[in-house]
C-alpha positions in Angstrom: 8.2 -23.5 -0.8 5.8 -23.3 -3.9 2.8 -24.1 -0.9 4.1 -20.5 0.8 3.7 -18.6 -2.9 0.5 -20.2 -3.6 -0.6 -19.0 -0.3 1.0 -15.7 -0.2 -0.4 -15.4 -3.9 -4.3 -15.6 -3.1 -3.7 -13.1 -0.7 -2.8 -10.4 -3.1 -6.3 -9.1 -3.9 -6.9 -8.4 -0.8 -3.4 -6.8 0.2 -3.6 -4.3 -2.7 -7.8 -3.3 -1.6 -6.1 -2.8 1.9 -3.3 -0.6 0.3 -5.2 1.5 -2.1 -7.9 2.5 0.8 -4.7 2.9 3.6 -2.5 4.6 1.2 -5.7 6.8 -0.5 -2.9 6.7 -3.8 -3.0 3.7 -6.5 0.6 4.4 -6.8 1.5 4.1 -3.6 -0.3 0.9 -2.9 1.0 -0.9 -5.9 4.6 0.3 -4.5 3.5 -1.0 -0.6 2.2 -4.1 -1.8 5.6 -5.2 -3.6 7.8 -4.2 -0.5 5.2 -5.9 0.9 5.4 -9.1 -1.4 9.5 -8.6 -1.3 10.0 -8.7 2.4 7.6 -11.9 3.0 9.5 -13.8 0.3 12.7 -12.5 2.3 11.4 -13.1 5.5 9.3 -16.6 4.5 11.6 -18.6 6.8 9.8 -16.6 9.8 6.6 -17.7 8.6 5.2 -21.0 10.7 3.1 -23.4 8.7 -0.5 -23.4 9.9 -0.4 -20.2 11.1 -2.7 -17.4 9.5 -0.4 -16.3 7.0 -3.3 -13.1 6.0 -2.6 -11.8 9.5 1.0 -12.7 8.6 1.7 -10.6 5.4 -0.8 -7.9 6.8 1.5 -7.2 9.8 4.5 -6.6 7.2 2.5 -4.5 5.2 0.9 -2.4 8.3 4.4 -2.2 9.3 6.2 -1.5 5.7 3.3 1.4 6.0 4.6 3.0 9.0 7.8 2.6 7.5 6.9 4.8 4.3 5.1 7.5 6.2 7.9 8.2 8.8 10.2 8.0 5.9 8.1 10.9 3.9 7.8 12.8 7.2 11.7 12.8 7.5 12.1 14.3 4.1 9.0 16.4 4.0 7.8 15.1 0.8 4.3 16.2 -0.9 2.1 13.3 -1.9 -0.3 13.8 -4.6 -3.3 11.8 -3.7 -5.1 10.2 -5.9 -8.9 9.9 -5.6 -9.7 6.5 -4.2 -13.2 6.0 -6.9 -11.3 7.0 -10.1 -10.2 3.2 -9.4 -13.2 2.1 -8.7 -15.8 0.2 -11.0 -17.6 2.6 -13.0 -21.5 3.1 -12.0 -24.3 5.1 -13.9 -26.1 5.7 -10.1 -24.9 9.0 -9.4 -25.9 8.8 -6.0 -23.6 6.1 -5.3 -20.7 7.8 -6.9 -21.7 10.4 -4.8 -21.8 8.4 -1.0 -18.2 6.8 -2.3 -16.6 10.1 -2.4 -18.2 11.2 0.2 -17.1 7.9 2.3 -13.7 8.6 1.0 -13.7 11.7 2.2 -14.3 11.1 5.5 -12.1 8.1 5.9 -9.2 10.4 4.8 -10.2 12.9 7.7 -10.2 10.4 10.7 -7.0 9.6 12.4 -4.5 7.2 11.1 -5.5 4.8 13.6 -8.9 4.9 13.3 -8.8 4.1 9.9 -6.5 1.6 10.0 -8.8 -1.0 12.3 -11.7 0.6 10.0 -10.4 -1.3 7.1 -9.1 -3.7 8.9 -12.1 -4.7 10.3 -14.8 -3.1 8.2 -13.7 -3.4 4.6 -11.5 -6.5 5.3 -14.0 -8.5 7.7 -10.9 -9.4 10.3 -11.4 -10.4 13.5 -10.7 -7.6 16.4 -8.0 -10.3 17.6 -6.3 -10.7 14.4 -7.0 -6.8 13.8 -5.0 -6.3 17.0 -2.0 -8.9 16.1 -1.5 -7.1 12.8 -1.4 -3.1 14.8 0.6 -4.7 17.5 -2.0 -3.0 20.0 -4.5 -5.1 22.7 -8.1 -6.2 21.3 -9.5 -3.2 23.8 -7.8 -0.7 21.6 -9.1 -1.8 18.5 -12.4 -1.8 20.1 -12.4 1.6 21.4 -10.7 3.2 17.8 -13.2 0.7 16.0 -16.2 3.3 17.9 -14.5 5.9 18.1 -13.7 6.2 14.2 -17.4 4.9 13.8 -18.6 7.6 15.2 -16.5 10.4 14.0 -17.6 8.7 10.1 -21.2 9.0 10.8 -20.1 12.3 12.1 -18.2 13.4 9.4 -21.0 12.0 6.6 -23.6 12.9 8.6 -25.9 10.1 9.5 -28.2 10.4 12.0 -29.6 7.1 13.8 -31.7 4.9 12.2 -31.4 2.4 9.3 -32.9 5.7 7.3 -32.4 9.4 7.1 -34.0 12.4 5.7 -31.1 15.0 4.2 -31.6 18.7 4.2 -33.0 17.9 0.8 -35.5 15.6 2.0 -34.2 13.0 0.6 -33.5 9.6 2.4 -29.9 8.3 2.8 -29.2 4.8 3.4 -26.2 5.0 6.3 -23.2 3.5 4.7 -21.5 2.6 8.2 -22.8 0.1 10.9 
């Protein structure tokens, strides 16, 4: 059993980074990663050794987050969201500051499951397959929300075609999404 925690404990960095960009609320992450964390160690005699256990505990915590937001639906709660960069490393280039709000921004404005295979696939390098096991959907669905959410972000920031692109100000802006 220590084998399962050792695996299920390297995988924490990378289930809180999924959290805090799904949730948009370092609160709320920190709160879906421990349900997360809880029902896996509940659950751990589902788990099958040798089987992905990323895709494993991302599954639980893509379905502990539908969970949470039909359960604040139902009782019509406000959430005060929390600005994803105030947790972000500090940087002196203003500019970058800049393209990660702007970034964070537009993720917030796309469709929840847009920016779900997003992360899953653009922040958290999954493949589309294991993308599609975690969202329960088929690997064409997550290639079609995978463009169509590109599209609307380079939309919503802006970014014309090219690896390069002149603003109104005349400055260039380095695109941000492939």
């Amino acid at each position: 059993m220590s084998d399962f925690h050792n695996l299920i404990e390297r995988e924490i960095p990378r289930l809180r980074r999924y959290a805090r960009a799904l949730t948009r609320s370092v609160d709320r992450a920190d709160d879906l990663v421990q349900e997360t964390l809880l029902r896996a160690v509940a659950k751990a005699h589902l788990w099958q050794a040798g089987t992905d256990i990323r895709a494993w505990l991302f599954t639980i915590m893509h379905n502990q987050y539908v969970n949470m937001v039909r359960r604040a639906s139902r009782e019509q709660a406000t959430v005060d969201i929390e600005r994803m960069s105030s947790s972000l490393v500090a940087t002196t280039d203003p500019t970058a500051s800049r393209q990660l709000r702007e970034l964070e921004r537009a993720l917030g404005c796309l469709p929840g499951e847009q920016r779900e295979v997003l992360l899953l696939v653009g922040l958290e390098g999954m493949s589309y397959e294991t993308a599609a096991q975690i969202l329960s959907v088929p690997v064409g669905t997550i290639r079609s929300r995978l463009s169509r959410g590109r599209d609307a972000l380079r939309r919503l920031m802006d970014l014309r075609e090219g690896p390069h692109s002149a603003t109104a100000s005349g400055r260039e802006r380095r695109p941000l999404v492939a």
